[in-house]
C-alpha positions in Angstrom: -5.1 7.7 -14.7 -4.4 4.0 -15.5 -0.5 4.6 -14.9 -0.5 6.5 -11.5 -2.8 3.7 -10.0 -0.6 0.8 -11.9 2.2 2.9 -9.5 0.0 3.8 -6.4 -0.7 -0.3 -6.5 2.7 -0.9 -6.8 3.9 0.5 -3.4 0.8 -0.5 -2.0 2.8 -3.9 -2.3 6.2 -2.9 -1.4 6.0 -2.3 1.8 5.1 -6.4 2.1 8.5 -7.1 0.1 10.4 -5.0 2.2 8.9 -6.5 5.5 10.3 -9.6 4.7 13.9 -8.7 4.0 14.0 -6.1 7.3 12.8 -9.0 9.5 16.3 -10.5 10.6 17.1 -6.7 11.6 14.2 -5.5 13.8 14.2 -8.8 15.5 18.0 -7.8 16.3 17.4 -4.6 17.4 14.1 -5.0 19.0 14.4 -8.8 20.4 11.2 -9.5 19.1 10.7 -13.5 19.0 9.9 -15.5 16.2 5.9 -15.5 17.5 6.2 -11.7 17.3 7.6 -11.7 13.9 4.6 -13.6 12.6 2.4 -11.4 14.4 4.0 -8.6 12.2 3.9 -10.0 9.5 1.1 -11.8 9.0 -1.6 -12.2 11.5 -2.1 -8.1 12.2 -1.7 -7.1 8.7 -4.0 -9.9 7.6 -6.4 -9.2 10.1 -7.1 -5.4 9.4 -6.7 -5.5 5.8 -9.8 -8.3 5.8 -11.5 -6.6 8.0 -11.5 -3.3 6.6 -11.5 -4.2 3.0 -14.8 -4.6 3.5 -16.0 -1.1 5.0 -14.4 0.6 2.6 -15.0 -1.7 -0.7 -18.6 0.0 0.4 -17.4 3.3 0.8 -16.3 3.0 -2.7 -19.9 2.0 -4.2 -21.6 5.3 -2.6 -18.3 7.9 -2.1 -15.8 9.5 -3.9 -13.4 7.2 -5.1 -10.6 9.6 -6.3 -10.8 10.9 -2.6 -10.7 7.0 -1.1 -7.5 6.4 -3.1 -6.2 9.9 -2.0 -6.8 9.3 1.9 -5.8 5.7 2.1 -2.9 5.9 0.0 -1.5 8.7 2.6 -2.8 6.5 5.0 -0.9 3.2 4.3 2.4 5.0 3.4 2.3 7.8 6.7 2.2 4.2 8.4 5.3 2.8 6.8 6.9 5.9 7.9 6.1 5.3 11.4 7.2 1.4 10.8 10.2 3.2 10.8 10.1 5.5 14.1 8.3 3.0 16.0 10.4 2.0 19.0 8.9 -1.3 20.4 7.3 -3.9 19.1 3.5 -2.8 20.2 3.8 0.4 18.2 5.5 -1.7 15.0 2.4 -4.0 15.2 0.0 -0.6 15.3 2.3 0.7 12.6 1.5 -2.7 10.5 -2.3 -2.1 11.2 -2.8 1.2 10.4 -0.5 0.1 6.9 -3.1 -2.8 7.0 -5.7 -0.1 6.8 -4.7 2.2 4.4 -3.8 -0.6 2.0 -7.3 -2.3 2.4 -8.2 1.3 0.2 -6.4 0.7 -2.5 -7.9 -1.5 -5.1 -11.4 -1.4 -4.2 -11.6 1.8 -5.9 -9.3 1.3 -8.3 -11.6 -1.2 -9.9 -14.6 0.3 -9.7 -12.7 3.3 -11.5 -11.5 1.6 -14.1 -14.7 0.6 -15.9 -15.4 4.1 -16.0 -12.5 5.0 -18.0 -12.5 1.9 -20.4 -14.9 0.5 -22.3 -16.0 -3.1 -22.7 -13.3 -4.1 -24.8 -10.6 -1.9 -23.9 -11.3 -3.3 -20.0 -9.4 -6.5 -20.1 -6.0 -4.7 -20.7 -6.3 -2.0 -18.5 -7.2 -3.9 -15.5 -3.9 -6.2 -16.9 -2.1 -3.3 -16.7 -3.4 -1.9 -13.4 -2.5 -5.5 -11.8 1.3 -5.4 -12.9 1.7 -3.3 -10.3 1.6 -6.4 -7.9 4.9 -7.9 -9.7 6.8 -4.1 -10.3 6.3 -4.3 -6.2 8.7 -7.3 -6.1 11.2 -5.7 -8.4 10.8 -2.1 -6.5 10.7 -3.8 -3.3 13.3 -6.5 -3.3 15.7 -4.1 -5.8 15.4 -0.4 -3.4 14.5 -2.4 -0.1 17.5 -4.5 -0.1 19.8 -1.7 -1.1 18.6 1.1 1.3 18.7 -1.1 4.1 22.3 -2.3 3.4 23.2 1.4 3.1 20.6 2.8 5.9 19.5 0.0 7.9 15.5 -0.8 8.5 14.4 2.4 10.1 15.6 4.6 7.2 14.4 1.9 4.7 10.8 1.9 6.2 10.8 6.1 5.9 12.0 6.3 2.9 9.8 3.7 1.0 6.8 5.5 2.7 7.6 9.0 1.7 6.6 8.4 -2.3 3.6 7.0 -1.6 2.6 10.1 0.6 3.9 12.0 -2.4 1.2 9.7 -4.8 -2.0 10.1 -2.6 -1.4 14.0 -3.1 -0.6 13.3 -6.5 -3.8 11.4 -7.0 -6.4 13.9 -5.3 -5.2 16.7 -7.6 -4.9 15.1 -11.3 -7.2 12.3 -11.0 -11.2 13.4 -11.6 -14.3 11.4 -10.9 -16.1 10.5 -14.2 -19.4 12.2 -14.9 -21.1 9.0 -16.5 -20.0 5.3 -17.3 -18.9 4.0 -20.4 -20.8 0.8 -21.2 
């Protein structure tokens, strides 16, 4: 459980990595300016992920929190893909929201889970753990992100960084379970 949310966090971050080393190249193909760029990259993703963070950070106290993970990790990375089809800049910045959105799903749950499956003492290392998947982002992202888009270019880059996490949202809805009862 602990290691395929460590991962699922993980490219919940890449994506953000990536972002910042396609820049130069959709602002080349797509003559976005610099204002535009910002918008991409900051102010819509920002905006959504606040804003929604919220909603479902609730939905995670009353629902199904294997199922959260499951929808909004399919969510965020079907999103990346369609970073990658999207051929102006209005549907990029609805791509970046809906990846805003899905993303905004991802560690809400994750931490209520993880209480559940640890106890007291055990807690403080397995959130540890579940957090390294912020920094294995920057090696993932930087490492693949910079490499496919050298060999494929930032359409390619953006489907083929989405496609795992797509994989990882199934992944999670059939192996991980909902605990019965919390370990105090």
């Amino acid at each position: 459980m602990l290691g395929l949310l460590t991962i699922i966090l993980a490219f919940n971050y890449v994506d953000r990595q990536v972002l910042a080393i396609l820049l130069p190249e959709i602002k080349s193909e797509l003559d976005l300016s610099d204002t535009q760029l910002g918008l991409l990259s900051g102010m819509a993703f920002a905006f959504f992920y606040a804003i929604m963070g919220i909603p479902i950070a609730r939905w995670a106290d009353k629902g199904n929190r294997i199922t959260i993970i499951s929808i909004t990790t399919t969510l965020w990375s079907f999103m990346v893909v369609m970073c990658g089809l999207a051929s102006n800049f209005f549907l990029l910045l609805l791509a970046r929201a809906g990846v805003a959105v899905g993303e905004a799903g991802c560690m809400p749950p994750a931490n209520s889970l993880i209480p559940d499956y640890y106890s007291r003492e055990e807690r403080p290392r397995a959130v540890a753990i579940y957090m390294m998947g912020a920094p294995l982002s920057v090696i993932i992202g930087y490492l693949f992100g910079s490499w496919l888009n050298e060999l494929y270019g930032w359409r390619l880059t953006f489907i083929l960084l989405g496609i795992p996490g797509i994989a990882l949202g199934v992944l999670a809805k059939l192996t991980l379970r909902e605990p019965r009862f919390s370990i105090l």
